[in-house]
C-alpha positions as a LaTeX table, in Angstrom:
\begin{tabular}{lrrr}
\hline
Residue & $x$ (\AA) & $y$ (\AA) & $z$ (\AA) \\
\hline
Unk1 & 14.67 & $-26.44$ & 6.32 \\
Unk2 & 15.29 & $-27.44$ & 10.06 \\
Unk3 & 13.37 & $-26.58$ & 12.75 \\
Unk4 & 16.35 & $-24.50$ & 14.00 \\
Unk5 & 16.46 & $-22.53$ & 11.12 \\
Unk6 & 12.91 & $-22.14$ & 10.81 \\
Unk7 & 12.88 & $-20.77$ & 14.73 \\
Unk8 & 15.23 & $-18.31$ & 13.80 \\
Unk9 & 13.74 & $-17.36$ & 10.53 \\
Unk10 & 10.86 & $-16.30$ & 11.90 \\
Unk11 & 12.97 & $-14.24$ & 14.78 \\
Unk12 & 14.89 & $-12.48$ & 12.00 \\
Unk13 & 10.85 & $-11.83$ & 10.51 \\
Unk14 & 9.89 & $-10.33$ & 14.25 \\
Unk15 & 13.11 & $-8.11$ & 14.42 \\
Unk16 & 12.38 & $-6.90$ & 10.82 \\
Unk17 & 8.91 & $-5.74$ & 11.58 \\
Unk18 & 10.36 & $-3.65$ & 14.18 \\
Unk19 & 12.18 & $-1.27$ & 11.60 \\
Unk20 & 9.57 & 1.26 & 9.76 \\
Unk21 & 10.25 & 3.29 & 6.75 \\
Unk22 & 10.29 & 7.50 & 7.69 \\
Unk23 & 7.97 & 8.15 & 5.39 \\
Unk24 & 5.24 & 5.65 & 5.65 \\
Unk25 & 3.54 & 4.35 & 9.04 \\
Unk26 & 4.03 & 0.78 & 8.39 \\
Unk27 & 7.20 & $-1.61$ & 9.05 \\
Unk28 & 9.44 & $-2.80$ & 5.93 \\
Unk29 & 8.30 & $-6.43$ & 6.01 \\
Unk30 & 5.04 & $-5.59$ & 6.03 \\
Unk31 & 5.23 & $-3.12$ & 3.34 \\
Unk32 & 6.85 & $-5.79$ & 1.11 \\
Unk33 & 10.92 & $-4.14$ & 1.01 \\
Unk34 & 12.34 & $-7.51$ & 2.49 \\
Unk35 & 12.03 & $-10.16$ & $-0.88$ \\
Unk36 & 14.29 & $-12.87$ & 1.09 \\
Unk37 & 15.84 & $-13.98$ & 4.51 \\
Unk38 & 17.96 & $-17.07$ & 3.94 \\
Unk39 & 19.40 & $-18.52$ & 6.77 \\
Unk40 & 22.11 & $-20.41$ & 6.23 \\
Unk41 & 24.66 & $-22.93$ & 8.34 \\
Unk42 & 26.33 & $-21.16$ & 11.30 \\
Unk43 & 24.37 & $-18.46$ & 11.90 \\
Unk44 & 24.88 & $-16.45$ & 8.29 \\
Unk45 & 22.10 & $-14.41$ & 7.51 \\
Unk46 & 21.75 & $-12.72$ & 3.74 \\
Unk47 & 18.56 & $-10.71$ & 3.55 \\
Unk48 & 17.47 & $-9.13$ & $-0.22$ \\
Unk49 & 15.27 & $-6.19$ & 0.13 \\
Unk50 & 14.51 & $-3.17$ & $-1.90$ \\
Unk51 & 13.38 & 0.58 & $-1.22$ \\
Unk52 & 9.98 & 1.82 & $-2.10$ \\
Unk53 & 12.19 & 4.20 & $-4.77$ \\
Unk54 & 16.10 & 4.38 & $-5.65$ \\
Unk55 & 15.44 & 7.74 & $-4.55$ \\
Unk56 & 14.37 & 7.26 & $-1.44$ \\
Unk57 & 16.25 & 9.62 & 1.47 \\
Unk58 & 17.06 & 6.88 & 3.43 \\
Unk59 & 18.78 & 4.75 & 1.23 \\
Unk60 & 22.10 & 4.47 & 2.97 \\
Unk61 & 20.60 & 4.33 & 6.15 \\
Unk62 & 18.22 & 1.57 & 6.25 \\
Unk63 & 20.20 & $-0.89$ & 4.90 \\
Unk64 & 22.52 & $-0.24$ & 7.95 \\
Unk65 & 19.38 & $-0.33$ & 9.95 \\
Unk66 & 17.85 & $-3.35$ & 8.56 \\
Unk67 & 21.90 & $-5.29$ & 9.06 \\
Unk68 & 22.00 & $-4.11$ & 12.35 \\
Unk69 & 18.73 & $-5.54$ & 13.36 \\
Unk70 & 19.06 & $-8.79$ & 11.89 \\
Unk71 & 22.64 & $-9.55$ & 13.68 \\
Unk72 & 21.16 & $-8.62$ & 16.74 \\
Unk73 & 18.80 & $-12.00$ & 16.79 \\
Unk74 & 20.22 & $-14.63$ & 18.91 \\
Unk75 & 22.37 & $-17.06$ & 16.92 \\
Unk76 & 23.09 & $-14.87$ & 13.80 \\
Unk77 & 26.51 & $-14.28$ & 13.50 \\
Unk78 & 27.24 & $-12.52$ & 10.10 \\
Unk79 & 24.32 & $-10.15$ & 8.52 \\
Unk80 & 24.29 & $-9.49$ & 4.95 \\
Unk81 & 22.27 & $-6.93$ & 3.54 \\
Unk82 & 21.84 & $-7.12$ & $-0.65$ \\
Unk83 & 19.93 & $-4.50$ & $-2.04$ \\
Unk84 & 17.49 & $-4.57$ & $-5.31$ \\
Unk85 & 15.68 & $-3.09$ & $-7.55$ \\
Unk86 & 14.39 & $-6.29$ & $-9.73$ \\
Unk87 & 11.47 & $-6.04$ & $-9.39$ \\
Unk88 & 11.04 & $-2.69$ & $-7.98$ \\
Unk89 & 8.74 & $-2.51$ & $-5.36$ \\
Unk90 & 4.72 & $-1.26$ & $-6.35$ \\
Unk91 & 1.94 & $-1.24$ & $-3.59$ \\
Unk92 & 1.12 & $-4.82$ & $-4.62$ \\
Unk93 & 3.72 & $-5.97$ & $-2.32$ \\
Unk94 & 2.04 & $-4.71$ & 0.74 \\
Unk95 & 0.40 & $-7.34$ & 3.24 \\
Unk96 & $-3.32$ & $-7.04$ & 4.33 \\
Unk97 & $-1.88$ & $-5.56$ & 7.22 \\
Unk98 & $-0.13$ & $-2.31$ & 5.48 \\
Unk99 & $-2.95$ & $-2.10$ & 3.28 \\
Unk100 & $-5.57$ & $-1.68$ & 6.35 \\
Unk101 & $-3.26$ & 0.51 & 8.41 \\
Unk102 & $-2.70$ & 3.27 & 5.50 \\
Unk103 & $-6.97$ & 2.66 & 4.78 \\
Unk104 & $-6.08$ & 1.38 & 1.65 \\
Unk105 & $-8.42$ & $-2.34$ & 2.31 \\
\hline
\end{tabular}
């Protein structure tokens, strides 16, 4: 992967950690929702993520949220949001840093 891509990568990471889930005090990267960012040639941007339940209230919104987020990085020109539930998410997806700010480490 290029340097370029990397870079912007690592934006698309930054903007991500700037969206929380409602319910829990901890961004959706960190809490583990976000399973891939793939940069791709021209700008495209696909992001796979998941929801902490398929039942969770703000499952048509954060997608949005999430999409919205990621084309606003510079150079991203088309945002693609794929949602999954393989594997569905458990707390052993959260970094150290989730785990230490719900007092869970």
């Amino acid at each position: 992967m290029s340097n370029e891509f990397l870079s912007m990568e690592m934006e698309i990471v930054n903007a991500l950690k700037t969206v929380y889930d409602p319910e829990i005090p901890v961004n959706i990267y960190d809490l583990g929702l976000i399973y891939e960012v793939n940069v791709e040639e021209g700008g495209k941007v696909r992001v796979v993520m998941t929801l902490t339940s398929p039942n969770c209230p703000v499952a048509e919104s954060l997608p949005e949220e999430v999409r919205d987020v990621v084309a606003g990085v510079p150079g991203v020109t088309e945002a693609e949001v794929n949602m999954t539930f393989d594997p569905p998410w458990s707390r052993d997806m959260l970094s150290d840093e989730a785990l230490l700010e719900l007092g869970l480490l």
